[in-house]
C-alpha positions as CSV (number, residue, x, y, z in Angstrom):
1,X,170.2,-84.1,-66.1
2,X,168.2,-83.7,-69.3
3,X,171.5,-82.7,-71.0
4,X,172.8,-85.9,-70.2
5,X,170.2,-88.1,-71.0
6,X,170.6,-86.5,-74.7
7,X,173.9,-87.1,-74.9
8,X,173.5,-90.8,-74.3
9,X,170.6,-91.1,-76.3
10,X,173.2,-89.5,-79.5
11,X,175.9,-91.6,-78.9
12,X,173.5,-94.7,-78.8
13,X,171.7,-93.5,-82.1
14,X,175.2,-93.1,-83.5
15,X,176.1,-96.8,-82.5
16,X,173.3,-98.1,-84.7
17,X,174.0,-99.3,-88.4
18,X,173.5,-96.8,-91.3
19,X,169.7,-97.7,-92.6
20,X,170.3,-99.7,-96.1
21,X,169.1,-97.8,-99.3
22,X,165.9,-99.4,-100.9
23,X,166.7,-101.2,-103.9
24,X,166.2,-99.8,-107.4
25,X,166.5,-100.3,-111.0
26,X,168.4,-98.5,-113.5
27,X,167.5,-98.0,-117.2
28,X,170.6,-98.1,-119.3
29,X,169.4,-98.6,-122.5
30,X,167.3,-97.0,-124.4
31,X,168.1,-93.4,-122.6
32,X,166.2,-90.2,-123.2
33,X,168.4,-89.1,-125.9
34,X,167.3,-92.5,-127.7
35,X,164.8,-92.7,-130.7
36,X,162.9,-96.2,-130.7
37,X,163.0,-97.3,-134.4
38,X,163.6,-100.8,-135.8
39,X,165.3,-103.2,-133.6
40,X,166.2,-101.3,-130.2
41,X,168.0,-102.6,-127.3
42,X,166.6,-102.6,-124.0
43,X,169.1,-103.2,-120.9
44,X,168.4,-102.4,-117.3
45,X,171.0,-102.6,-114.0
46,X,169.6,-103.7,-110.3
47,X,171.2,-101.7,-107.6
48,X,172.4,-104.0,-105.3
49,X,173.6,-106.4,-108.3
50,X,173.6,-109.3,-105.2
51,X,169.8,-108.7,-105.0
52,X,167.5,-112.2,-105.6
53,X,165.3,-111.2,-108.5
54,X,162.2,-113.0,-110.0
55,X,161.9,-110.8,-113.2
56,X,162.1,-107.6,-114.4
57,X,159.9,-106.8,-116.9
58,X,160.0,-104.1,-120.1
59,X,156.8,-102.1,-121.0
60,X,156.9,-99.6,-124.0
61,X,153.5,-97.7,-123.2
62,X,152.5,-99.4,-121.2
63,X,152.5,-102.9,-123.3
64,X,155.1,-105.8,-122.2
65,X,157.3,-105.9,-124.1
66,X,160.0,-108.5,-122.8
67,X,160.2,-110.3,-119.6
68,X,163.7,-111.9,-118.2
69,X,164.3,-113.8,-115.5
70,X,168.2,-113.9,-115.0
71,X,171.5,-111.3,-115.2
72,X,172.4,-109.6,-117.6
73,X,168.8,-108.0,-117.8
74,X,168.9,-107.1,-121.2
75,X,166.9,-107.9,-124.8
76,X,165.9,-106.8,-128.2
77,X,162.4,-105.5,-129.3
78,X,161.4,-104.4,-132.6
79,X,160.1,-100.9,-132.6
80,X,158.8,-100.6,-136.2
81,X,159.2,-97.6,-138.2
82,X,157.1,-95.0,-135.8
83,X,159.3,-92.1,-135.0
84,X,157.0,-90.7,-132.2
85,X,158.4,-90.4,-128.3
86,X,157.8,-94.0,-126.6
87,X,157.4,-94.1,-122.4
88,X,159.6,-97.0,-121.3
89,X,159.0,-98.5,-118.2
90,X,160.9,-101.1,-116.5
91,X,159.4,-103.1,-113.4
92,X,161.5,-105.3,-111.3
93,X,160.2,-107.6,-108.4
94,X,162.3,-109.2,-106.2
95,X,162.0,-112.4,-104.7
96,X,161.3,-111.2,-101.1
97,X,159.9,-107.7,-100.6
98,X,157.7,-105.0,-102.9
99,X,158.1,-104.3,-106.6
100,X,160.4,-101.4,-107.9
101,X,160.4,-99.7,-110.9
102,X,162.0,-96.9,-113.3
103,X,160.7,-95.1,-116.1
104,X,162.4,-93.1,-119.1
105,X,160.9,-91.0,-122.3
106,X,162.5,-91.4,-125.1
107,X,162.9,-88.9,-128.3
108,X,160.9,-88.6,-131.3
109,X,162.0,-88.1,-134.9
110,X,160.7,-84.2,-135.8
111,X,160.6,-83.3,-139.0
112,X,162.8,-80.1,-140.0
113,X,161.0,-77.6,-141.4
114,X,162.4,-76.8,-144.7
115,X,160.8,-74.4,-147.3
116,X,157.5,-75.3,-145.8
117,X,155.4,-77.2,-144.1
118,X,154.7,-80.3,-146.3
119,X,157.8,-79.7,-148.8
120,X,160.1,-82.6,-150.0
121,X,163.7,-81.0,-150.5
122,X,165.8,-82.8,-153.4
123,X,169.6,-82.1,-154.2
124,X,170.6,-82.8,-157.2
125,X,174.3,-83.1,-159.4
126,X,174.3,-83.0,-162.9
127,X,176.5,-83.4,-165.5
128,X,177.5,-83.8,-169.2
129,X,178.4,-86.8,-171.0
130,X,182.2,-85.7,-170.3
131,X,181.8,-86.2,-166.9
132,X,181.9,-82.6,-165.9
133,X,179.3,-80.8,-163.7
134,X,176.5,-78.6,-165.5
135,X,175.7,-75.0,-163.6
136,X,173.6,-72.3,-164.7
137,X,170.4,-74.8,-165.6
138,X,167.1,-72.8,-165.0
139,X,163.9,-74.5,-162.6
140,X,162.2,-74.8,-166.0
141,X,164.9,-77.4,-167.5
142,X,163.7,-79.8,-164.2
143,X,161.5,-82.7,-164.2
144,X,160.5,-84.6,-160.9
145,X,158.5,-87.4,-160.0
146,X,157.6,-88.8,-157.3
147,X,156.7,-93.0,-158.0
148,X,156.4,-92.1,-160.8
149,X,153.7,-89.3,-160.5
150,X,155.2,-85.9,-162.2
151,X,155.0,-82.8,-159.1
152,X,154.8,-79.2,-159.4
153,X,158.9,-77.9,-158.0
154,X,157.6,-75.1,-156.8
155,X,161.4,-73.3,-156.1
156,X,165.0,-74.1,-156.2
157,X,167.7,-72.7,-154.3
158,X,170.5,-70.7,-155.7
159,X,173.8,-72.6,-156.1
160,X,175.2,-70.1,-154.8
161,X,173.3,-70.4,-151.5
162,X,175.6,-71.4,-147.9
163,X,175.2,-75.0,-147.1
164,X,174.8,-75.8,-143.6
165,X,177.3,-79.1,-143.1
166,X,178.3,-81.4,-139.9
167,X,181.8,-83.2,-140.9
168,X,181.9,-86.1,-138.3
169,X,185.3,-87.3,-138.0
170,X,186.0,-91.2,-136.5
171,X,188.9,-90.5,-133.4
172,X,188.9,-94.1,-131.8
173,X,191.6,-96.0,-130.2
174,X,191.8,-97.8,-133.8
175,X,192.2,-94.3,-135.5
176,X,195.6,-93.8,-133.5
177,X,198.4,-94.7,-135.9
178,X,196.3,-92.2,-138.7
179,X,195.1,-89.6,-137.2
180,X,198.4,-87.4,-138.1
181,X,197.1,-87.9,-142.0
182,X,193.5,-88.0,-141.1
183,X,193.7,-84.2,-139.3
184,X,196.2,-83.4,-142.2
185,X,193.0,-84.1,-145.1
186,X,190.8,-83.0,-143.0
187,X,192.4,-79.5,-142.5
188,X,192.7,-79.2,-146.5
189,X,188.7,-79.9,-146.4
190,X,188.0,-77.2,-144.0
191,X,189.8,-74.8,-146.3
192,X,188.5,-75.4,-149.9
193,X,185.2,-74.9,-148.5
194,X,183.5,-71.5,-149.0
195,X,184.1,-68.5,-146.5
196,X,180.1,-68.2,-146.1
197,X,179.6,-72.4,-145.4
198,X,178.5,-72.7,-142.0
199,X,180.3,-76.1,-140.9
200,X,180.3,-77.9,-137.7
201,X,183.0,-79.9,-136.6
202,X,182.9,-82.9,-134.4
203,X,184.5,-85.8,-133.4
204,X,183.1,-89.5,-132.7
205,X,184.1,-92.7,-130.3
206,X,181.4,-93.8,-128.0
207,X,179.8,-91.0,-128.9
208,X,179.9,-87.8,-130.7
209,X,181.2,-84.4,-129.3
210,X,181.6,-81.0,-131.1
211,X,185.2,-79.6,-131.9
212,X,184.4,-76.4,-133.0
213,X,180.5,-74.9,-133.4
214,X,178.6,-73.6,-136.3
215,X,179.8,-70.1,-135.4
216,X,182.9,-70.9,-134.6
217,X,185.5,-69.1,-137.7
218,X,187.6,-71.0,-139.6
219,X,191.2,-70.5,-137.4
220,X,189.1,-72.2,-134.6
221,X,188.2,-75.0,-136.7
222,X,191.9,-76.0,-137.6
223,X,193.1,-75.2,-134.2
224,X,190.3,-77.9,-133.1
225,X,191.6,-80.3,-135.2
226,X,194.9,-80.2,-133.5
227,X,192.8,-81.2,-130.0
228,X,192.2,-84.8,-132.1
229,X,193.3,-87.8,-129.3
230,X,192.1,-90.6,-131.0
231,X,190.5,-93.3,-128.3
232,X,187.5,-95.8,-127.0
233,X,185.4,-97.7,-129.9
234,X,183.1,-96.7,-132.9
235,X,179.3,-95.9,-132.3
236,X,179.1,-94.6,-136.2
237,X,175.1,-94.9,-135.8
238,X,174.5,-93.2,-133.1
239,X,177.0,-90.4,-133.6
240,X,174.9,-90.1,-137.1
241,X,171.7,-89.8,-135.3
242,X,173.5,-87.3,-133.3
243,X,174.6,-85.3,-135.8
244,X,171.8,-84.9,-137.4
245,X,169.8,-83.3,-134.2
246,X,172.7,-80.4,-134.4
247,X,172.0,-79.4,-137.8
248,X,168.3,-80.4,-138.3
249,X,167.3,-76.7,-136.8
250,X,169.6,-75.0,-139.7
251,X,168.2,-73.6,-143.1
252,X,168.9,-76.0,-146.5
253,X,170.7,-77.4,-147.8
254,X,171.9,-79.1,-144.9
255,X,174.8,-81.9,-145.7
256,X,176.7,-84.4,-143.8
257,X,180.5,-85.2,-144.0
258,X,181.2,-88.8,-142.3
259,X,184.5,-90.5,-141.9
260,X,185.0,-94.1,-139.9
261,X,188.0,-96.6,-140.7
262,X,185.6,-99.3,-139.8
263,X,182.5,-100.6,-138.9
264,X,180.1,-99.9,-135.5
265,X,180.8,-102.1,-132.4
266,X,179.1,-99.4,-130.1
267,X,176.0,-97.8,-130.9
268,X,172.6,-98.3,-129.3
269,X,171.1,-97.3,-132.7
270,X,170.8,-99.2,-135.9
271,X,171.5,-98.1,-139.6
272,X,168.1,-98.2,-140.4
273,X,167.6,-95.5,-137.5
274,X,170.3,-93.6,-138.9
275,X,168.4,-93.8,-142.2
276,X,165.1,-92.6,-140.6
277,X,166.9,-89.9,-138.7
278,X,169.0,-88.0,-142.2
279,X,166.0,-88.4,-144.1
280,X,163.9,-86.6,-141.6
281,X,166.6,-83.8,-141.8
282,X,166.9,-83.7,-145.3
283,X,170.3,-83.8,-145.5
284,X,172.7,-84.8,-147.8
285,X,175.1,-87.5,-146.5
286,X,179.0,-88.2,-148.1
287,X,180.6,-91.3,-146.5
288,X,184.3,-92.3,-146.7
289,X,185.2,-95.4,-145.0
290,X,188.0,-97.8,-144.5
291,X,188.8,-100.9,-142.4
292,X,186.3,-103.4,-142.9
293,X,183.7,-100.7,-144.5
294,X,185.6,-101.2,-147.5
295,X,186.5,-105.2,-147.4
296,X,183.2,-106.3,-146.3
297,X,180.5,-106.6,-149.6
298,X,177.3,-106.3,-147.4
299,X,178.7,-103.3,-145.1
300,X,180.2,-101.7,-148.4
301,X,176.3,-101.9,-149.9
302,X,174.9,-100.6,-147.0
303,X,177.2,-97.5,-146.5
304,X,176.3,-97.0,-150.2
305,X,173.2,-97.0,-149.9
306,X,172.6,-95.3,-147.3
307,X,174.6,-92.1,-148.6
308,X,173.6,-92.5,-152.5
309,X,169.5,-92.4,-151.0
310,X,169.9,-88.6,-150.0
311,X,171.9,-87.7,-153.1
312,X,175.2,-87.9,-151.7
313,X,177.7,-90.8,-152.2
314,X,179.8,-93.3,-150.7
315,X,184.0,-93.3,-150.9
316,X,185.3,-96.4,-149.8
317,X,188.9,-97.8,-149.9
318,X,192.2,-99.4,-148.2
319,X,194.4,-96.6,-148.7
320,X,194.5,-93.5,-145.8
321,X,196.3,-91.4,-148.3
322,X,192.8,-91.0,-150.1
323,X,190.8,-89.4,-147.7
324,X,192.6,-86.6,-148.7
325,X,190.8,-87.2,-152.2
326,X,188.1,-88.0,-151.7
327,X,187.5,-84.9,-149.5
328,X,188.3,-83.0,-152.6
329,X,185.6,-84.9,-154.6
330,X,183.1,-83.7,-151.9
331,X,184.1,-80.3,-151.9
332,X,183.4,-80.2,-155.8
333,X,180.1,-81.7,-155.2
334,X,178.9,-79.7,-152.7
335,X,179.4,-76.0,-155.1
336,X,177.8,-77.8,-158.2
337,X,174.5,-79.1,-156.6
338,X,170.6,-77.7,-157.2
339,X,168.8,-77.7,-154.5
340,X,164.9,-78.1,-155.8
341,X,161.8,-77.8,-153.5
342,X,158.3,-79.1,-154.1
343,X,155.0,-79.6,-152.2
344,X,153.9,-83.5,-152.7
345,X,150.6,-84.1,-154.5
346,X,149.8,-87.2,-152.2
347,X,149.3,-86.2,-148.5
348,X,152.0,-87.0,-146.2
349,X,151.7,-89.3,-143.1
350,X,151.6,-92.7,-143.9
351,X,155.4,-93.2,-143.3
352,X,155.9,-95.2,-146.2
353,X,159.1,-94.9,-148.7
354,X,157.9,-93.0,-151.5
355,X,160.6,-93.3,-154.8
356,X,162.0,-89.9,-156.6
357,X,163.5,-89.6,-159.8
358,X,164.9,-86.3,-161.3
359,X,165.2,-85.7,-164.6
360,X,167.0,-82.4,-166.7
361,X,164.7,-81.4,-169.9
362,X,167.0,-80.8,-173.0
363,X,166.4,-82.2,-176.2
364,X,170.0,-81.2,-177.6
365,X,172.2,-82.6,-174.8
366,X,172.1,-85.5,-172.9
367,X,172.8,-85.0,-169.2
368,X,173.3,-87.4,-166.1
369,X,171.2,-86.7,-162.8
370,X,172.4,-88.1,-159.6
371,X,169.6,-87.0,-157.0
372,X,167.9,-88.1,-153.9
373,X,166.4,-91.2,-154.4
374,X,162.9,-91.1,-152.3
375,X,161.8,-89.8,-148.8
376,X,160.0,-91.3,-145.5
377,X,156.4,-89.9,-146.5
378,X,156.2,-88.4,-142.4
379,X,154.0,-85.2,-141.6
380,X,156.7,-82.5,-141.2
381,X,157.1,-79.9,-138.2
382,X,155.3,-77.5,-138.2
């Protein structure tokens, strides 16, 4: 009898309607791979989407920061120049029922450790007055100041020392009727560079993804390039920020290698968090663009800037057949550069921009100094 009685009790139960799951919010933007600098989106989904809402509300630890009251649950809050972790909470509350909420951490901006502690590391071309790079000059023949202030460079890297280099190549859907030439210059890059370079290879749509690893030989690196499938849009900012978190850990000089055919219509990120994120690496960034990089004056200053700041450059144009080129012009660059070290006299922590100007000592020749142009003044790592 008992064994009945259970048996109708289960098939009841199994007559009754599945209980509904509790409605939630999701945190789409920023994530936990997101730094917080400058102008940062915010955007958040609520699961069911048919769900009466009053508000949800954004809190950056624990301060409101926005409050909408309508789909699409989304706006734009300036996060200043900190580069510290920020707790981001999002609170939603219905129209009937209890409150619900979702939480996320976002990164901070470490600063790499480079010769030590406190040190400033400044790479630096020179050359002659026939346009043709100088080698061989010793620490003595260097002059560096820092607004204006004269520091002590306290070593300088031998020219002949491995470089440690990302080389970030654009693969969206725009890239597909180029990608043959793009792989093609590309391939010539990865070749002219020395046998002891460590270079990581990636690619970049909606986001950046590794080809081929630090480690990986240079076979493995060409064959990778083959694996090219060129799709989805162009989130050059964040795939930046990216970048720099995979090479950040590696010794100097550390250098970046990025190529887009346009501008960003995908990132979370901004340029200036870009900015924030290579300085903090110390890294030298070279930029060759085309598209609208190259026809529009304000992007074109930008890009320039951006790259010319940390002592690289800036190759723009409308032609694909000079990527190959320009390539070559960054290969020459990067076995002519002096890599100088030196402790700041000023403490470091107020986060301001602080200026730098290198100059070469020789009262019988004239020489040009393209260098770093100033740092984010940010305690470094430890």
């Amino acid at each position: 009898m008992n064994l009945r009685l259970a048996a109708v009790a289960l098939a009841v139960v199994g007559l009754l309607p599945a209980q509904a799951a509790p409605p939630s919010v999701r945190i789409i933007a920023p994530t936990s791979d997101s730094m917080l600098i400058g102008p940062s989106d915010f955007v958040a989904e609520i699961i069911p989407g048919s769900l009466a809402v009053r508000d949800v509300v954004f809190q950056v630890d624990g301060v409101q920061v926005c409050k909408i009251e309508r789909a699409p649950y989304r706006c734009q809050w300036d996060a200043g120049d900190r580069t510290n972790a920020r707790s981001v909470r999002v609170v939603a509350t219905p129209v009937e029922g209890v409150r619900f909420a979702a939480a996320v951490r976002t990164k901070g901006l470490h600063m790499a450790q480079s010769s030590g502690v406190d040190s400033v590391v400044v790479t630096a071309h020179v050359t002659d007055d026939r346009d043709k790079f100088v080698d061989g000059l010793p620490l003595g023949a260097f002059r560096v100041l820092e607004d204006g202030a004269e520091q002590k460079v306290t070593s300088m890297l031998s020219e002949d020392a491995p470089i440690n280099l990302l080389m970030a190549l654009d693969v969206s859907g725009s890239m597909a009727p180029a990608v043959g030439e793009l792989r093609a210059a590309a391939s010539s890059f990865l070749q002219a560079l020395r046998p002891k370079d460590r270079v990581t290879l990636a690619g970049f749509n909606n986001g950046l993804f590794v080809l081929a690893p630090a480690t990986a030989d240079s076979p493995a690196r060409l064959a990778a390039l083959e694996g090219l499938l060129p799709s989805g849009g162009t989130a050059l900012y964040d795939s930046m920020i990216r970048g720099v978190e995979l090479i950040r850990s590696q010794s100097t000089p550390r250098a970046m290698v990025v190529f887009s055919d346009g501008d960003d219509v995908s990132s979370l990120g901004t340029l200036e968090t870009a900015r924030m994120a290579i300085q903090g690496a110390d890294a030298v960034l070279y930029f060759i663009a085309q598209g609208k990089a190259d026809r529009d004056p304000a992007l074109r200053a930008s890009y320039q800037q951006l790259a010319r700041e940390t002592g690289g450059d800036a190759y723009l144009s409308t032609r694909m057949s000079a990527v190959r080129e320009h390539f070559a012009e960054i290969v020459e660059e990067l076995a002519h550069q002096y890599v100088l070290v030196y402790t700041p006299k000023r403490d470091l922590g107020d986060g301001a921009w602080r200026k730098i100007a290198v100059q070469v000592q020789d009262k019988d020749r004239k020489y040009n100094v393209r260098a770093r142009q100033g740092y984010f003044a940010l305690k470094r790592g430890g």
